[in-house]
C-alpha atoms as one frame of an Amber mdcrd trajectory, in Angstrom:
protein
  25.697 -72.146  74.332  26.650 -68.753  74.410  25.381 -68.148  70.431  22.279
 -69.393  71.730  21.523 -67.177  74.469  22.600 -64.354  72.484  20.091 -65.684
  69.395  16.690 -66.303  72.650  17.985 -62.427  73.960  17.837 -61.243  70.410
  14.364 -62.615  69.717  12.954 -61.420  73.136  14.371 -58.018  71.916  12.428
 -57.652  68.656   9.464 -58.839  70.448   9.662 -56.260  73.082  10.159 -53.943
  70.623   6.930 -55.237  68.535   5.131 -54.816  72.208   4.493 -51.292  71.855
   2.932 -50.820  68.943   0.133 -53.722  69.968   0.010 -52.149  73.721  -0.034
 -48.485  72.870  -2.191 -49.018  69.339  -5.684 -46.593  69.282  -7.835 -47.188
  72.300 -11.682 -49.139  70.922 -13.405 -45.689  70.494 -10.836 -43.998  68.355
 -11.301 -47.341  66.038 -14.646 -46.849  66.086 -15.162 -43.362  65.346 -11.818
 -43.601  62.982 -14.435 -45.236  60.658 -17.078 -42.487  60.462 -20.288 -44.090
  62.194 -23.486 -42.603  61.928 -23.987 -43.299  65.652 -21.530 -44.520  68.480
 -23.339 -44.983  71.924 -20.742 -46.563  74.111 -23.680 -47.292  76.886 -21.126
 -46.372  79.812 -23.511 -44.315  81.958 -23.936 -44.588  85.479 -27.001 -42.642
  86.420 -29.613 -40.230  83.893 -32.275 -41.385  81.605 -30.163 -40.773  78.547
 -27.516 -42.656  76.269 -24.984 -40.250  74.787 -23.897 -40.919  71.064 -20.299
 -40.577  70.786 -20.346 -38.955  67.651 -20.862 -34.992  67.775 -21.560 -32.619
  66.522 -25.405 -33.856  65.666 -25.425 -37.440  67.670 -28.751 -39.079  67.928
 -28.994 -39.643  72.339 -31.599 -42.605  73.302 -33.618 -42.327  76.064 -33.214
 -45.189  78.620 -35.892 -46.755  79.774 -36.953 -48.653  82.820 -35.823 -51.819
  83.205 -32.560 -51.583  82.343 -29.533 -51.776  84.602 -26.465 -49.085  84.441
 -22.926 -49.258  85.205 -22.319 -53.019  84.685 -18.521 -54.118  83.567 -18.223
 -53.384  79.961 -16.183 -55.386  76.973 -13.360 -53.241  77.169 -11.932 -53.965
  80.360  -9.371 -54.939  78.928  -8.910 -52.766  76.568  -5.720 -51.371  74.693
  -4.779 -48.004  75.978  -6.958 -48.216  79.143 -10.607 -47.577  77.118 -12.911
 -49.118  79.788 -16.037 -48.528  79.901 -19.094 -49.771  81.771 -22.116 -51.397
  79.671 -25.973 -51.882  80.112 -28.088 -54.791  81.041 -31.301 -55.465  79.757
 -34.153 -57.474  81.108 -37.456 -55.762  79.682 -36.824 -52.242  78.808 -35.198
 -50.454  75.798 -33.040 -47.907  74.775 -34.911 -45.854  72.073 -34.463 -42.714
  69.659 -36.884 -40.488  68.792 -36.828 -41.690  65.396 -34.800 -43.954  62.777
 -34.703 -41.321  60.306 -30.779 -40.831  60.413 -30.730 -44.780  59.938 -32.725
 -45.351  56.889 -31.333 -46.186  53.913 -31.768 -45.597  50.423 -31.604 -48.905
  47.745 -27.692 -47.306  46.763 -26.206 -47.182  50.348 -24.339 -49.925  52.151
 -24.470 -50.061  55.899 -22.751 -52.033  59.533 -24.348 -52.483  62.554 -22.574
 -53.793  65.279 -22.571 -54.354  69.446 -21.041 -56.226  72.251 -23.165 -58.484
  74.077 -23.394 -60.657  76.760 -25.656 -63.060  77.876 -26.658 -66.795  79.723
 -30.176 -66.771  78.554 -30.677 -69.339  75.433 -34.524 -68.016  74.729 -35.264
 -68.017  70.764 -35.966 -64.721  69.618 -33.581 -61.794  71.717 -33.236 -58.568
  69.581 -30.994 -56.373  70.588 -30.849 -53.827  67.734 -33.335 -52.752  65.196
 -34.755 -50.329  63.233 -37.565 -52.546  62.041 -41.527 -51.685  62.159 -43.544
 -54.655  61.983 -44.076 -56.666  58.427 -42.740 -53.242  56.788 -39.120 -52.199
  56.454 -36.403 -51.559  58.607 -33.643 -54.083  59.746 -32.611 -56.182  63.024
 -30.124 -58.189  64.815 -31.275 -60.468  67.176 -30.395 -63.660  68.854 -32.129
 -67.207  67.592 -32.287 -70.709  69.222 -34.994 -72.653  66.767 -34.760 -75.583
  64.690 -31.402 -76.079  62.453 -29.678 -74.558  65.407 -28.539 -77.862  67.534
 -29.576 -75.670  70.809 -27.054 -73.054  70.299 -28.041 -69.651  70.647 -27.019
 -68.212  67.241 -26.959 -64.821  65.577 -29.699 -63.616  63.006 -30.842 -60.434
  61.275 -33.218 -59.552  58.826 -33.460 -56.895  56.265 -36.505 -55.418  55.069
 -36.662 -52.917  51.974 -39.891 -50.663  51.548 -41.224 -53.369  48.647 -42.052
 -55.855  50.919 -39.009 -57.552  49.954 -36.637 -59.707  52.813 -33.204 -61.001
  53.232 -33.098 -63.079  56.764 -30.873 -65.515  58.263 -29.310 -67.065  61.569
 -27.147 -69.082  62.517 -26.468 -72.895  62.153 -25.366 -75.586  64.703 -21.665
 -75.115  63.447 -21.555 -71.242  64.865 -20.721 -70.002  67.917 -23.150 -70.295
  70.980 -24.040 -66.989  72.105 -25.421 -68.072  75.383 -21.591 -69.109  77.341
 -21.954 -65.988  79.574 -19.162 -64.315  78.143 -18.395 -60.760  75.702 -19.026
 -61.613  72.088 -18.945 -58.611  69.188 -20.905 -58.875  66.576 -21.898 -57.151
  63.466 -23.943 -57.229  60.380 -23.256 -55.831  57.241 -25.121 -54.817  54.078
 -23.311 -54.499  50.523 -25.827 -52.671  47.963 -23.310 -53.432  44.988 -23.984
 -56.350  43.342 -26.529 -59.002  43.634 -29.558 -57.895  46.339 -30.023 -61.186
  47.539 -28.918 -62.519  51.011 -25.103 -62.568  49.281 -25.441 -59.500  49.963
 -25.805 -59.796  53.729 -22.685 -60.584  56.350 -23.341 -62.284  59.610 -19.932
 -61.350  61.962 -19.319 -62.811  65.479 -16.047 -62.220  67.007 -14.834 -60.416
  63.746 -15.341 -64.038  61.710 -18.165 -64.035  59.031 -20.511 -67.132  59.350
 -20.782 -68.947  56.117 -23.153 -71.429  57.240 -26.570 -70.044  57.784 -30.169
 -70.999  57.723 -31.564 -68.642  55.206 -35.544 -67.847  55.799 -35.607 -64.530
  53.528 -33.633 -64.130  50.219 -35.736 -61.423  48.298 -33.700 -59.311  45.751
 -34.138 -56.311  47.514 -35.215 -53.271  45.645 -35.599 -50.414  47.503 -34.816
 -48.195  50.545 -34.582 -49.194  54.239 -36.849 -47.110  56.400 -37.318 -47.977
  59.808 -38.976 -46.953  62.891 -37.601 -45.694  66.032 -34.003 -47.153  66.660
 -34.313 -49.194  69.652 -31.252 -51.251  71.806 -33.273 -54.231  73.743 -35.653
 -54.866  71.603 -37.662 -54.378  68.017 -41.044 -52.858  67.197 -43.691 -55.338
  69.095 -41.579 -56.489  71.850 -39.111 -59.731  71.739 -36.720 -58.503  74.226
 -32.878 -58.852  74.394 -32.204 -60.389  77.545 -28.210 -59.818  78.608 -25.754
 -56.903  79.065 -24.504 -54.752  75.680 -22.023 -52.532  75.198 -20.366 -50.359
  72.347 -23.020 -50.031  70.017 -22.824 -48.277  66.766 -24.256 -47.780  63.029
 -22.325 -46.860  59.936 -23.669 -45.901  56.582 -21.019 -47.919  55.030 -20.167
 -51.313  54.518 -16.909 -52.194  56.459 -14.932 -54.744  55.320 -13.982 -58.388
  56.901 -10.756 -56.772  57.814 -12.414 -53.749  59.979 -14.744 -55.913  61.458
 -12.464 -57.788  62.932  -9.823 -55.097  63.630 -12.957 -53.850  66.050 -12.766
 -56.981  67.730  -9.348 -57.725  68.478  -8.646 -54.269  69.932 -11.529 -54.696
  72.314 -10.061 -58.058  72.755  -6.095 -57.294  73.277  -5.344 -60.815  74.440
  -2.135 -61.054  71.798   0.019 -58.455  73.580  -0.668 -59.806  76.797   0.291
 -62.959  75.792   3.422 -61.784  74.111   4.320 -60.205  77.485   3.906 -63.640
  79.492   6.070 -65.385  76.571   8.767 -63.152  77.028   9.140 -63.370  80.250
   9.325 -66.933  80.092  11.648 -66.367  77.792  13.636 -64.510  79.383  13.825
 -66.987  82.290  14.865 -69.291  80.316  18.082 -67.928  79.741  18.619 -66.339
  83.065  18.366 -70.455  84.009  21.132 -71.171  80.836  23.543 -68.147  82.383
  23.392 -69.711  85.548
């Protein structure tokens, strides 16, 4: 009896000593900006007509426009080090730069988008991000609920190079429904090694890439991504985003499965807390045994 208390105290031991390192890791926007975005807006505002971008010096700020509420609770209140932040709700207004320049991309650069959203609203259609002008070039996330979906409100982008040419996709009835009223984070990513078609494009929600999508666009893509103005809310002709957002950001790089979804667990630091409760039980345990 007494080897096994001594083996339980042990374990509890090295766990609490594992604690630490989960519970004090980075906070969400030192991850973030630890992988060199282009643009960072963490949408935390209270008041002003103006979203900050976290990255300085030479951020691109978006001007806020009506119809969108401040100073809702963010993702991150639960974040790891204490990063909370408050978030944004749309309903039909946008967040817009005064141009997409930064965000276009030549045929030879990879890039990530990705955001936090919220939302109970299944309407087909929501886009949330985008750089898009109509039937040109540009890219966008938005949110679909459409045939091959099973009435799940999916994730979808599209990619459009200066050529005409299109990559699109969304999800399938086997993917998470986005419309449960509760924070998701999601991403897309474009690889420009390799083939151009829609291999080339990764769907991410809750830092796991979909591999079953309804494809619409698989172009080889052959040149550069220039967009319009970079909106949050909506795309070039409308189609609004209706639900709260938070954390947004755009890199010029690809990142990879594993930094995807290292953004979403420390926004989501469930594990440590968890570890915490299981110690204590734990911990009970043998105070019961000693008894």
């Amino acid at each position: 009896m007494k080897h096994a208390t001594k083996m339980m105290l042990a374990v509890a031991v090295l766990a609490m000593v594992a604690i630490p390192a989960q519970v004090m890791a980075s906070t969400y926007s030192d991850t973030v900006l630890a992988d060199n975005p282009l643009g960072y807006w963490r949408l935390g505002e209270s008041s002003g007509t103006t979203a900050y971008d976290a990255v300085t010096p030479g951020g691109e700020d978006l001007t806020i426009g009506s119809g969108v509420t401040l100073g809702v609770t963010g993702a991150l209140t639960n974040s790891s080090g204490g990063d909370t932040d408050t978030a944004v709700t749309f309903a039909t207004g946008n967040i817009q730069g005064s141009s997409a320049t930064k965000f276009d991309f030549t045929a030879s650069t990879s890039f990530t988008a990705e955001a936090w959203l919220k939302t109970t609203n299944d309407g087909d259609a929501q886009f949330f991000l985008s750089t898009w002008t109509s039937n040109t070039s540009g890219f966008f996330l938005g949110l679909f609920n459409r045939g091959g979906t099973g009435g799940r409100l999916t994730l979808g982008a599209q990619i459009n190079d200066t050529d005409g040419k299109s990559l699109g996709a969304f999800g399938d009835a086997t993917t998470p429904d986005l419309a449960d009223g509760k924070w998701h984070h999601v991403a897309l990513t474009r690889d420009h090694t390799g083939t151009q078609n829609i291999a080339s494009m990764g769907l991410f929600v809750d830092g796991v890439k979909l591999t079953s999508l309804n494809v619409y666009g698989n172009s080889t893509l052959t040149a550069g991504i220039d967009g319009s103005f970079l909106r949050l809310g909506n795309r070039d002709g409308g189609l609004h985003y209706n639900g709260s957002m938070d954390e947004a950001a755009i890199y010029d790089s690809k990142l990879s499965d594993a930094e995807i979804l290292e953004h979403h667990t420390v926004g989501v630091p469930e594990p440590a807390t968890m570890s915490l409760l299981g110690i204590g039980g734990l911990l009970a345990l043998v105070r019961r045994r000693r008894k």
